[in-house]
C-alpha positions as CSV (number, residue, x, y, z in Angstrom):
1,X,-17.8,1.6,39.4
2,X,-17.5,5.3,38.7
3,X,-13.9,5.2,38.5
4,X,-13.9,2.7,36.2
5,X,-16.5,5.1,33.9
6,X,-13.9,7.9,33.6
7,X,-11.6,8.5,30.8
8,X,-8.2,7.5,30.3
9,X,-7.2,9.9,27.6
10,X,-6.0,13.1,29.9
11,X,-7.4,16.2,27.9
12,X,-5.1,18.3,26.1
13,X,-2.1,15.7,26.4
14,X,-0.3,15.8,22.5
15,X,2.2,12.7,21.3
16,X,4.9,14.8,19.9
17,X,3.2,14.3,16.2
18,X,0.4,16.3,17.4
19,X,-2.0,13.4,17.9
20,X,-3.6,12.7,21.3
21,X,-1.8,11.0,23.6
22,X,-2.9,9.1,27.0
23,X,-1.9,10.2,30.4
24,X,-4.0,7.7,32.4
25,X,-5.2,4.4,32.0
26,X,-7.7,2.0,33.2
27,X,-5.9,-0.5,34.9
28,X,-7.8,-3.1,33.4
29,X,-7.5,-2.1,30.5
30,X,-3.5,-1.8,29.7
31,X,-3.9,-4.7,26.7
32,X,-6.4,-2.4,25.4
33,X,-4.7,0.4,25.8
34,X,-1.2,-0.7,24.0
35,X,-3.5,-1.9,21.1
36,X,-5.0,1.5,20.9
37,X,-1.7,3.6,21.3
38,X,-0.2,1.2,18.3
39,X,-3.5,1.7,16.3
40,X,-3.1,5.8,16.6
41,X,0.6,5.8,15.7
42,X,0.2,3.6,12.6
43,X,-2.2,5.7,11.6
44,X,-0.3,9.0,12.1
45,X,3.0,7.6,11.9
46,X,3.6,4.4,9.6
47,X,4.4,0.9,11.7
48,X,8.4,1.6,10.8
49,X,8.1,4.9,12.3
50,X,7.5,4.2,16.2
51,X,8.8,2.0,18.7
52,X,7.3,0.1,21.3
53,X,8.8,2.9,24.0
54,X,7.0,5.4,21.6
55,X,3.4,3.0,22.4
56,X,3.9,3.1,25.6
57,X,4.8,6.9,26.4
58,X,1.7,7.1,23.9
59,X,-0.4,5.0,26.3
60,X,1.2,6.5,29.4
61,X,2.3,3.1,30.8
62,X,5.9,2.1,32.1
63,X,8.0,0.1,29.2
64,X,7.6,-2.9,31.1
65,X,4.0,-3.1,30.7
66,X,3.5,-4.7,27.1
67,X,5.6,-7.4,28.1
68,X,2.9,-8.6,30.7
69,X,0.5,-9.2,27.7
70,X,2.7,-9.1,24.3
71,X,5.8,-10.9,23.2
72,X,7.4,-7.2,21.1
73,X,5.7,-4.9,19.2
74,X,5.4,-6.9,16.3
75,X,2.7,-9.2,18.2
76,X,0.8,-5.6,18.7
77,X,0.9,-5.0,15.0
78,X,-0.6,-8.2,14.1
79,X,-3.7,-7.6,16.4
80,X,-3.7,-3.8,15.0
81,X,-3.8,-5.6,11.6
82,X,-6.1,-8.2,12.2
83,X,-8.6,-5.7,13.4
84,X,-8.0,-3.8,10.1
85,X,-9.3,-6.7,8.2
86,X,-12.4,-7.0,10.6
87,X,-12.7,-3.4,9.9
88,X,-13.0,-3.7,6.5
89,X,-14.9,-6.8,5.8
90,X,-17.0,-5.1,8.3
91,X,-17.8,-1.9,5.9
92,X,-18.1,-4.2,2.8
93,X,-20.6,-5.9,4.5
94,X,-22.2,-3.1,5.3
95,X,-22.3,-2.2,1.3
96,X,-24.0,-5.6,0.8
97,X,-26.6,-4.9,3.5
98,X,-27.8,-1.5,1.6
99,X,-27.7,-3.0,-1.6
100,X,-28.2,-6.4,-1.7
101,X,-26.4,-9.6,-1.1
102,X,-25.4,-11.1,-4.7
103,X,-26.3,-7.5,-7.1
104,X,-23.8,-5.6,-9.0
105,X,-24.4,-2.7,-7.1
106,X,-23.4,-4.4,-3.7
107,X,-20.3,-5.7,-5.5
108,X,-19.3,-1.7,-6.7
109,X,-20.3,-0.4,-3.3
110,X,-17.7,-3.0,-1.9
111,X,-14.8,-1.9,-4.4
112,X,-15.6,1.5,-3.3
113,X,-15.7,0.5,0.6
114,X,-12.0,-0.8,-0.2
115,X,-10.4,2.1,-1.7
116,X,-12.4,4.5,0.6
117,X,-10.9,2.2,3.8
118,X,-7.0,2.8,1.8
119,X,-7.0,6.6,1.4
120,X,-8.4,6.9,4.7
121,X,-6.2,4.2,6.3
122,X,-3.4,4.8,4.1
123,X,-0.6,3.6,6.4
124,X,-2.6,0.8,7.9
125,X,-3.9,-0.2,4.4
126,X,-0.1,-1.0,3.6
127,X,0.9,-2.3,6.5
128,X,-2.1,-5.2,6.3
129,X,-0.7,-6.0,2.8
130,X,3.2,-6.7,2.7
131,X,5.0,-3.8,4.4
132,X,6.1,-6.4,6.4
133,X,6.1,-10.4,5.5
134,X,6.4,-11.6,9.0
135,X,3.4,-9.7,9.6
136,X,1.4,-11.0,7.2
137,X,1.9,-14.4,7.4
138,X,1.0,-14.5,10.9
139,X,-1.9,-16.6,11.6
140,X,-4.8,-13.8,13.3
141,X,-4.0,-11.6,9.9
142,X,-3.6,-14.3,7.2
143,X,-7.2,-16.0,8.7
144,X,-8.7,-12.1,8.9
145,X,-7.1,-11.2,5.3
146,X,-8.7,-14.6,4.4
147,X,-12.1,-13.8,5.9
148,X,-12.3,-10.8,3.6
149,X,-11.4,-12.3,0.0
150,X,-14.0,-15.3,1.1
151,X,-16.4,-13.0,1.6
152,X,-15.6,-11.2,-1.7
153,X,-15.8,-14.5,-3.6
154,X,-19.2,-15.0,-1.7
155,X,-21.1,-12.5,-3.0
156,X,-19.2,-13.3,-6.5
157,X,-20.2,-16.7,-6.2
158,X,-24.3,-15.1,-5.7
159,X,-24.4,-13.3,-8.6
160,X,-23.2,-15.6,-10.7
161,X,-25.9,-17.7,-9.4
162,X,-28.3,-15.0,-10.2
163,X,-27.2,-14.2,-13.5
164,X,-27.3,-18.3,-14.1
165,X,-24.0,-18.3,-15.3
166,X,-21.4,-21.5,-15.0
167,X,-18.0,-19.6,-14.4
168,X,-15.4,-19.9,-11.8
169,X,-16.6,-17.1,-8.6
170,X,-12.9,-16.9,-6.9
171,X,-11.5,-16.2,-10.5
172,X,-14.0,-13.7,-11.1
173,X,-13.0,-12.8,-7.5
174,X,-9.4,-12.6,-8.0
175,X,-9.9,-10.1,-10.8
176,X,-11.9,-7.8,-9.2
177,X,-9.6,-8.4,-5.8
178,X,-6.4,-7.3,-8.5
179,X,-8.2,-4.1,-10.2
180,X,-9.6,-2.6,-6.7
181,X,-6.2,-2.8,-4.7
182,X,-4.2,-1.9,-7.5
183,X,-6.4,1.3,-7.4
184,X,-6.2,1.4,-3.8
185,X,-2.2,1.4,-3.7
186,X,-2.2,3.6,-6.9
187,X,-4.7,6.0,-5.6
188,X,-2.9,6.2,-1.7
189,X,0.6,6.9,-3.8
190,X,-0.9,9.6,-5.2
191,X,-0.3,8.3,-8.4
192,X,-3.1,9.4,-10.5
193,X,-2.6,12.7,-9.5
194,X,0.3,12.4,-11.8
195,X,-0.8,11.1,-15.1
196,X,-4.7,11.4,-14.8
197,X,-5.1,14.7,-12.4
198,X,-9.1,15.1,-11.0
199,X,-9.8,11.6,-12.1
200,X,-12.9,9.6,-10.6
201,X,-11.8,6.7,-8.6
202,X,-15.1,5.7,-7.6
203,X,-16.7,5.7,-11.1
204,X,-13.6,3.7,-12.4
205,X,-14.3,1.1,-9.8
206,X,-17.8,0.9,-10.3
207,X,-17.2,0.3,-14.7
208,X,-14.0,-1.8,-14.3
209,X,-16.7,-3.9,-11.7
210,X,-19.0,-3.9,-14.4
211,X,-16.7,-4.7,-17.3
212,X,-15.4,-7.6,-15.3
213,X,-18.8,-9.1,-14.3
214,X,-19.7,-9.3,-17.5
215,X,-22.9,-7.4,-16.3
């Protein structure tokens, strides 16, 4: 029971990018454990910049081992990526839970939420949206990518209902849904650096929000 307490990242070990690598694992935990190593080099890396030897050595497991739990490293990635869209339907739900469900403040916060989860989660971000069409068309991250625009449209679909207003939510939706990723993407490309230097991202969010719900 103690053993099974310790850690299994081995202090001090590096992955030749400079992030932390794993020496050890918990046995029971090797599924886990791939997942995580995958998760760290997408983030550090980019998905087209490791390969499943480079998980492994990250995870400090034999290259044998994912094959006891994954098809390749592709059925990883949609896992990684499915966990990115729980991760951030998660913190837009948060936003709605300090703001209220249904205002135009918990609708901003969410826009904000999203572009805060890109330029932190830059590679990820990408990845979860079209870096690679096999990967997200798979089932786990088209149902979690899903998830999140249904839950957009939800809280659309309240304040519309608040406001007493007969429109269309997922079209009201799907225009707030194309303003805040295209500010995402052009925000993690750096982008506005080039045309508009020092601009406010978050205060653009939070008028174009405005502007489009009519509000």
């Amino acid at each position: 029971m103690a053993e099974a307490s310790q850690s299994r990242v081995a202090a001090g070990a590096r992955a030749d990018d400079g992030t932390e690598r794993k020496d050890r694992y918990h046995h029971g935990d090797l599924r886990e454990s791939l997942i995580e190593a995958t998760r760290a080099l997408v983030h550090a890396k980019g998905a087209e910049h490791f390969t499943l030897a480079d998980a492994c050595r990250f995870a400090g497991v034999t290259t044998a081992a994912p094959y006891k739990h994954f098809r390749d490293k592709q059925e990883i990635l949609e896992i990684v990526c499915q966990r990115g869209f729980e991760k951030l339907k998660a913190d837009t739900a948060h936003a709605v839970e300090v703001a209220g469900p249904g205002t135009l403040e918990a609708i901003q916060l969410m826009g904000r939420a999203y572009t805060t989860f890109a330029s932190t989660e830059p590679n990820l971000f990408r990845l979860m949206f079209g870096q690679n069409s096999d990967l997200k068309t798979a089932g786990i991250v088209d149902e979690a990518g899903t998830g999140c625009l249904a839950y957009l449209i939800e809280q659309v679909a309240l304040f519309i209902e608040k406001q007493g207003r007969a429109e269309d939510p997922r079209h009201v939706a799907l225009k707030l849904w194309t303003f805040v990723h295209g500010a995402s993407c052009l925000l993690i490309d750096h982008d506005y650096d080039k045309v508009a230097p020092g601009l406010d991202v978050e205060a653009l969010v939070n008028s174009a929000s405005r502007d489009i719900l009519g509000s």
